[in-house]
C-alpha positions as CSV (number, residue, x, y, z in Angstrom):
1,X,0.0,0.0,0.0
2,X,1.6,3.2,-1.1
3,X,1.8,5.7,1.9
4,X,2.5,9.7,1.2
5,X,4.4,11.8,2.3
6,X,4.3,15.4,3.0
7,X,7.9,17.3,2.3
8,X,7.9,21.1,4.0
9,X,11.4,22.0,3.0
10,X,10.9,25.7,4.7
11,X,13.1,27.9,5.2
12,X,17.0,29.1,5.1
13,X,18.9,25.8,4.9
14,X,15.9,23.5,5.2
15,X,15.8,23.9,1.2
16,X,19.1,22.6,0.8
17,X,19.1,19.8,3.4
18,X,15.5,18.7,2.5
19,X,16.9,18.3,-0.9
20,X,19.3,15.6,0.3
21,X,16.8,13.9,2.3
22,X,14.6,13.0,-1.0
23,X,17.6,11.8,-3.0
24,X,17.9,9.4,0.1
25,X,13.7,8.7,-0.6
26,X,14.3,8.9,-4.3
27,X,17.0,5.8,-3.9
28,X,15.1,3.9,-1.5
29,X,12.0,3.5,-4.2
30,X,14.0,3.1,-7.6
31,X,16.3,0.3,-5.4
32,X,14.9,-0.9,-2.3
33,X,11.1,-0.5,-3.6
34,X,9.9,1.3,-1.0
35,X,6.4,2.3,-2.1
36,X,5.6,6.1,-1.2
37,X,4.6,9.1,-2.8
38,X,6.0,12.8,-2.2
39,X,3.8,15.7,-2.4
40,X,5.8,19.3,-1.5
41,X,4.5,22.5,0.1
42,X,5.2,26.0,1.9
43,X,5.8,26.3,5.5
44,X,7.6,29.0,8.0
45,X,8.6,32.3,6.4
46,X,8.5,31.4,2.8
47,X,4.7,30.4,3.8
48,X,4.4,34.0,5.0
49,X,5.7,36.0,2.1
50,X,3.6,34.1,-0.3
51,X,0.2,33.4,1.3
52,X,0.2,35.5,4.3
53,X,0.1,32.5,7.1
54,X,2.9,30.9,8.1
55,X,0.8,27.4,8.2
56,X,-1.9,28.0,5.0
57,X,-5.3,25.5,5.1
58,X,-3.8,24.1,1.6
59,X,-0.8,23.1,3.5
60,X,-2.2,21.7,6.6
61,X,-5.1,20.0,4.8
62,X,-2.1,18.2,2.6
63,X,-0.6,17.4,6.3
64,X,-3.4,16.1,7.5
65,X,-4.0,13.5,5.1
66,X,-0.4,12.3,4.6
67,X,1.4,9.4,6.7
68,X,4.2,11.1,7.4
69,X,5.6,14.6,7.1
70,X,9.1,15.5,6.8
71,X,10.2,19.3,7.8
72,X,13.4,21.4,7.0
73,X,13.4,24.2,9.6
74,X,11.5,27.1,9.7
75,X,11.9,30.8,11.1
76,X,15.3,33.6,10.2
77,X,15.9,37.2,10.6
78,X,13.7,38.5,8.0
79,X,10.6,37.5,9.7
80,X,11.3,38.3,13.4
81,X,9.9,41.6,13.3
82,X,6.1,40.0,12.4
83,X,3.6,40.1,15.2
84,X,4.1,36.6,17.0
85,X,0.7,35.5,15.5
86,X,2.3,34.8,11.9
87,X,6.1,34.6,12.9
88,X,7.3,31.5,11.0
89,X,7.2,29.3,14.2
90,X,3.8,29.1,14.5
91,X,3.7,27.5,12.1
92,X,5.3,24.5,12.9
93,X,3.5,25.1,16.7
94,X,0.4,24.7,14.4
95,X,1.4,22.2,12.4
96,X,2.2,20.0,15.7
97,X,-1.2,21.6,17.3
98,X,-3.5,20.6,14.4
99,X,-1.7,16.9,13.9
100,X,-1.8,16.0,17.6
101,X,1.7,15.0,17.7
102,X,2.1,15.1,21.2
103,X,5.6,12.9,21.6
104,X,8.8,14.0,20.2
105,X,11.3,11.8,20.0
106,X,14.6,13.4,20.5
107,X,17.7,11.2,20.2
108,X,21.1,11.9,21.3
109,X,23.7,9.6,20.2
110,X,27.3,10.3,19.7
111,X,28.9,8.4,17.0
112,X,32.2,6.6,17.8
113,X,33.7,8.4,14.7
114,X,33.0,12.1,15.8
115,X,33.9,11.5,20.2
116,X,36.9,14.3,19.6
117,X,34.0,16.6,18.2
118,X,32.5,17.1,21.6
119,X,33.2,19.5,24.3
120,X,33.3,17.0,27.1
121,X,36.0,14.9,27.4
122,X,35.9,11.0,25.8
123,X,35.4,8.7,28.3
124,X,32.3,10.9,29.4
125,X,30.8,11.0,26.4
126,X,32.1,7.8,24.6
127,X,29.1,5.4,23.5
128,X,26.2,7.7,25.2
129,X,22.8,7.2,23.3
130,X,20.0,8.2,24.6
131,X,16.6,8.9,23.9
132,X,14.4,12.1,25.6
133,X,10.6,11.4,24.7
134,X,9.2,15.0,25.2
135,X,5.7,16.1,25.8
136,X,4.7,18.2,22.8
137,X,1.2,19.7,22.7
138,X,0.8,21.1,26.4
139,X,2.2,22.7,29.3
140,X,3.4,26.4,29.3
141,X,4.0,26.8,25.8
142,X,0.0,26.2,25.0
143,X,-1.5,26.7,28.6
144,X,-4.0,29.9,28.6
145,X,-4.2,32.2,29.8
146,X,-1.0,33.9,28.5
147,X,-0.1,37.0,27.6
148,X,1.0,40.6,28.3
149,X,-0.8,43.4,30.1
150,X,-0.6,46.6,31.8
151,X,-1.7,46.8,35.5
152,X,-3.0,49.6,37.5
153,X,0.3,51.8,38.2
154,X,1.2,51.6,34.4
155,X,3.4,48.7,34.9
156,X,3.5,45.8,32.2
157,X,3.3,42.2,33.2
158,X,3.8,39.2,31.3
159,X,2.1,36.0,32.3
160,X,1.9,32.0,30.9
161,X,0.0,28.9,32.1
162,X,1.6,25.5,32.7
163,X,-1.0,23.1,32.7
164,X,-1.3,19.6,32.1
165,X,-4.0,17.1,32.1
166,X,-3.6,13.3,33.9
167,X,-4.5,12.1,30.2
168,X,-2.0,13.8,28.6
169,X,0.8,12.7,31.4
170,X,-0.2,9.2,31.3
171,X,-0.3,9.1,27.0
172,X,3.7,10.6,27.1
173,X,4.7,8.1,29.8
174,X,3.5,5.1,28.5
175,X,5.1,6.1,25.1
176,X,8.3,6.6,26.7
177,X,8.3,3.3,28.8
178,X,7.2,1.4,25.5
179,X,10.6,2.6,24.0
180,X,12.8,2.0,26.8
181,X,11.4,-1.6,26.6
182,X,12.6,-2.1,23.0
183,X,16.5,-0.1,24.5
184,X,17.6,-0.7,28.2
185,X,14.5,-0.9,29.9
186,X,15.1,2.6,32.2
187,X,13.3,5.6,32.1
188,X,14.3,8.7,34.1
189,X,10.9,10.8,34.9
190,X,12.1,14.8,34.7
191,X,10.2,17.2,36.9
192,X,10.3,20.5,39.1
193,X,7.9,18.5,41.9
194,X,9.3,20.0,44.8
195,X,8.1,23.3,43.8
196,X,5.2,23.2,40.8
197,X,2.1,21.8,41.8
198,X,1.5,20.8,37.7
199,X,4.9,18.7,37.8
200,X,3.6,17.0,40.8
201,X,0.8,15.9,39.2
202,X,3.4,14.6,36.9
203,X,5.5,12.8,39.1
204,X,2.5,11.0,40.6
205,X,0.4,10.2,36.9
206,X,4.1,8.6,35.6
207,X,4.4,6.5,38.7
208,X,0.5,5.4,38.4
209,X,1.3,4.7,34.7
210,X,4.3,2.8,35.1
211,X,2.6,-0.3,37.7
212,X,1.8,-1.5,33.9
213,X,5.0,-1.5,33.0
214,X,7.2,-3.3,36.2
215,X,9.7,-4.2,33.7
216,X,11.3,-0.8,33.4
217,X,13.2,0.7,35.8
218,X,11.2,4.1,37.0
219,X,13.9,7.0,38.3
220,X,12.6,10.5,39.0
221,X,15.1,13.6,38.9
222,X,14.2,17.2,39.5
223,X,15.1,19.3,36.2
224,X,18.1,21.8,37.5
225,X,19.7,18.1,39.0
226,X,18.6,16.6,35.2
227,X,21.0,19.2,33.5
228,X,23.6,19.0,35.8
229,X,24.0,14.9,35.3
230,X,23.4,15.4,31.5
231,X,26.5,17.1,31.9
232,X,28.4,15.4,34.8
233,X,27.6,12.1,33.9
234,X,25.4,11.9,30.5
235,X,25.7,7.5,29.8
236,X,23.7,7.3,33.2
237,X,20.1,7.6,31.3
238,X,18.6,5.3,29.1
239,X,15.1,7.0,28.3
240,X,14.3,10.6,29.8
241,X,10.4,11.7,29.9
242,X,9.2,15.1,30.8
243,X,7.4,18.2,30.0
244,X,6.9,20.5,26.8
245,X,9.9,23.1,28.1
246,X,11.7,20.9,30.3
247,X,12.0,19.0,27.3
248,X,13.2,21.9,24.8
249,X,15.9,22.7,27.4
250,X,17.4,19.3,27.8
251,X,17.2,18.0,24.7
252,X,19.2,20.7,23.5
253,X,21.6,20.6,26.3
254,X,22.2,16.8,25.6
255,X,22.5,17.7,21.9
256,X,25.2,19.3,22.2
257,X,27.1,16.6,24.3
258,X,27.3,14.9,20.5
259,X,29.4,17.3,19.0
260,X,26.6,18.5,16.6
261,X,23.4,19.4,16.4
262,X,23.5,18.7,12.7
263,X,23.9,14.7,13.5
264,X,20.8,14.6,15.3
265,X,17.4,14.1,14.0
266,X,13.7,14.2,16.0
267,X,10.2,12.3,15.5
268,X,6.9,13.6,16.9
269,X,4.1,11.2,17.0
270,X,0.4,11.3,17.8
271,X,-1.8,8.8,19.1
272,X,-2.1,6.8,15.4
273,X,1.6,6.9,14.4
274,X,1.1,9.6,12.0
275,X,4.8,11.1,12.4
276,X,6.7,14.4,11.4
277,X,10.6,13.9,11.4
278,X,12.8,17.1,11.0
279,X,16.4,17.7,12.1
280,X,16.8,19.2,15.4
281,X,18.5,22.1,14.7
282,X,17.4,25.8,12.8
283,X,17.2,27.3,9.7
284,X,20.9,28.7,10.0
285,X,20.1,31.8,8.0
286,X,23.9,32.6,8.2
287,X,25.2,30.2,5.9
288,X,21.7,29.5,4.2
289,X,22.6,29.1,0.3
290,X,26.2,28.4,1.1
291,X,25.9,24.6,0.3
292,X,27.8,24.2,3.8
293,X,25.2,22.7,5.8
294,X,25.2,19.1,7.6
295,X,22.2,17.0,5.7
296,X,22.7,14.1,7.8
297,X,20.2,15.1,10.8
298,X,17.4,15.0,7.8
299,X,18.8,12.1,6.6
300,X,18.3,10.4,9.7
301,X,15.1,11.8,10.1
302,X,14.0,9.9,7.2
303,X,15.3,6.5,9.1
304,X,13.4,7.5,12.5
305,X,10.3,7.8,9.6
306,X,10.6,4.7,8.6
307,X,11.1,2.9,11.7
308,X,8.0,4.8,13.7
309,X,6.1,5.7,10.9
310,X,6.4,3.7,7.5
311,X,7.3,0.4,9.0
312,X,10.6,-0.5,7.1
313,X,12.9,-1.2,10.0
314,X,15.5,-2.6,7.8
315,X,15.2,0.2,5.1
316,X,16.0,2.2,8.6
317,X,19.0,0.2,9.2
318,X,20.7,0.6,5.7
319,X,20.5,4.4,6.0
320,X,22.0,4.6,9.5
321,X,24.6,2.1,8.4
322,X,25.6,4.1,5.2
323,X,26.1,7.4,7.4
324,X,27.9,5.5,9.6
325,X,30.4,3.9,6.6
326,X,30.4,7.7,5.3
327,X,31.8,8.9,8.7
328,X,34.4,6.2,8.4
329,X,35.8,7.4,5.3
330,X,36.4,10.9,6.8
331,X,34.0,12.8,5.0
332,X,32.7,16.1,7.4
333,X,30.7,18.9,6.5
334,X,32.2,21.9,8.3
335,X,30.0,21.7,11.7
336,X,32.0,18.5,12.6
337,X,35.6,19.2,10.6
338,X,38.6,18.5,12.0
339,X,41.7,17.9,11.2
340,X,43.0,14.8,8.7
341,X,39.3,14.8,7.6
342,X,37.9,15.5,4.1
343,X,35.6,18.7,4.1
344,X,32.7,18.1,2.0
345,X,29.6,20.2,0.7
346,X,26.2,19.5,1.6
347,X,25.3,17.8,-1.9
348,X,28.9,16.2,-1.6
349,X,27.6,14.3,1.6
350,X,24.3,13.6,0.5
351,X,25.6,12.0,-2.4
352,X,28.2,9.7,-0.2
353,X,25.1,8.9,1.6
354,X,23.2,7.8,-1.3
355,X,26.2,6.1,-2.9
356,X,26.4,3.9,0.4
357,X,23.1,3.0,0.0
358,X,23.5,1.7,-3.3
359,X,26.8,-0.4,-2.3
360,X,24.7,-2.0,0.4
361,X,21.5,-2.7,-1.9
362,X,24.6,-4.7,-4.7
């Protein structure tokens, strides 16, 4: 059965690292026969200029109906004077809103071949992989009310709502214990208990939730400690679970512990499977249209796709496995350059890629 996909390339360097990604799709149907269909459309800032929304009905109807969407990045200096209300990020905060996709996937794992790339020392960092399951559709960043408003002496105050619902903490936990099952069978519960009554709702829901799962080993960490031991002592966690912001923070924080954020891709999921994969990091407007950006996050995004999403494990496998053989013959774009290695473009290392894939297919 032929399943479609939904390809939002965005803006800055999403074009260019989106265009990578479908060579990738483009090689896995004309040689592995993987059956899907690719339908293209405008999100973010390029949205904006052309149809006045940063998220237009055409687009989000075409999002709607596909299996699976795969985003570039969105958002860049030209648009940050809009009013918030059609800034570029809302519409993937829509897009995410609209689609229910209330799990993001965020992994960090530091490949053997780039350990000298990060800032903490080898043996800290050597073999870490691990996998934060963030909440995506509540707490502060959609809890109302919110907003800004002048009080009585003239004075302006700004005000947001964390909120979250014992439906919505019980549908995030179980999808993080049902991972850690399938990894090392360990979740770490990240909260602020001790001093927001919302987290410790959260703490007690995740503990309710996890008597159906006694095979995984339940740890709960308060978030300042969390960042600290991502830090001090990353290899510790297996699977971390927690809230809409607590999530944004960490998972950039434990990003960063691979070297960089142009290795790591992201899934976010809803309650049917429906997915949209993008690469964790922005629309790097600086050095958008340089060819100099790292396509491998979005090229891994396409493997989390097919694993969560299209349900081609092994298609999964083949492209981790040809980034992986890639990294081996020295090939870096210039995020994760060092010295002895071969500097490539961002088509240069799309087409390893690709060419990898084909070796393995022979």
């Amino acid at each position: 059965m032929t399943q479609n996909i939904l390809v939002l390339p965005g803006d800055g360097i999403g074009q260019e690292i989106i265009g990578e990604a479908l060579k990738v799709l483009r090689t896995l149907k004309a040689d592995y026969g993987l059956d899907v269909e690719m339908e293209e459309a405008l999100v973010g800032g390029t949205a904006y200029d052309e149809k006045g929304s940063p998220l237009p009905d055409d687009t989000l109807a075409l999002a709607k109906d596909a299996d699976a969407v795969l985003l570039g990045a969105v958002g860049g200096h030209k648009w940050e004077s809009l009013p918030i209300a059609v800034r570029p990020e809302k519409g993937l905060l829509g897009l995410r809103s609209e689609l229910g996709l209330f799990a993001n996937l965020r992994p960090a794992i530091l490949y053997p071949q780039l350990a000298d790339a990060s800032t903490l020392k080898p043996e800290i960092v050597s073999g870490l992989d691990i996998m934060i399951v963030r909440e995506l559709t509540g707490g502060i960043y959609f809890g109302q009310p919110r907003g800004v408003r002048e009080l009585e002496n003239g004075e302006r105050e700004g005000f947001n709502t964390l909120v979250y619902k014992e439906s919505e903490v019980e549908r995030i936990a179980k999808v993080a214990f049902d991972i850690a099952r399938k990894r090392n069978n360990r979740v770490c519960s990240v909260d602020k208990a001790n001093v927001l009554e919302c987290t410790e709702l959260w703490r007690d829901v995740v503990t309710q939730t996890h008597s159906s799962f006694s095979d995984v080993q339940l740890s709960h960490m308060y978030v300042d400690n969390a960042a600290m031991q991502l830090v001090r002592a990353p290899k510790q966690f297996d699977v971390i679970v927690t809230t809409n912001m607590f999530g944004d923070i960490l998972s950039d924080c434990a990003a960063m512990l691979t070297g960089s954020i142009g290795m790591l891709p992201s899934a976010s999921l809803n309650e049917t499977g429906q997915g949209m994969y993008e690469p964790i990091h922005g629309s790097a407007p600086d050095i958008a249209g340089q060819n100099k950006a790292n396509p491998l996050a979005t090229i891994l995004s396409v493997s989390m796709m097919l694993r969560y999403t299209l349900n081609e494990p092994d298609m999964a496998e083949h492209i981790d496995r040809s980034v992986s053989a890639v990294l081996d013959d020295g090939l870096r774009t210039e995020d994760i350059y060092s010295d002895g290695m071969q500097k490539v473009s961002t088509i240069e290392m799309g087409d390893a890629v690709v060419a990898k894939l084909k070796e393995l297919n022979n």
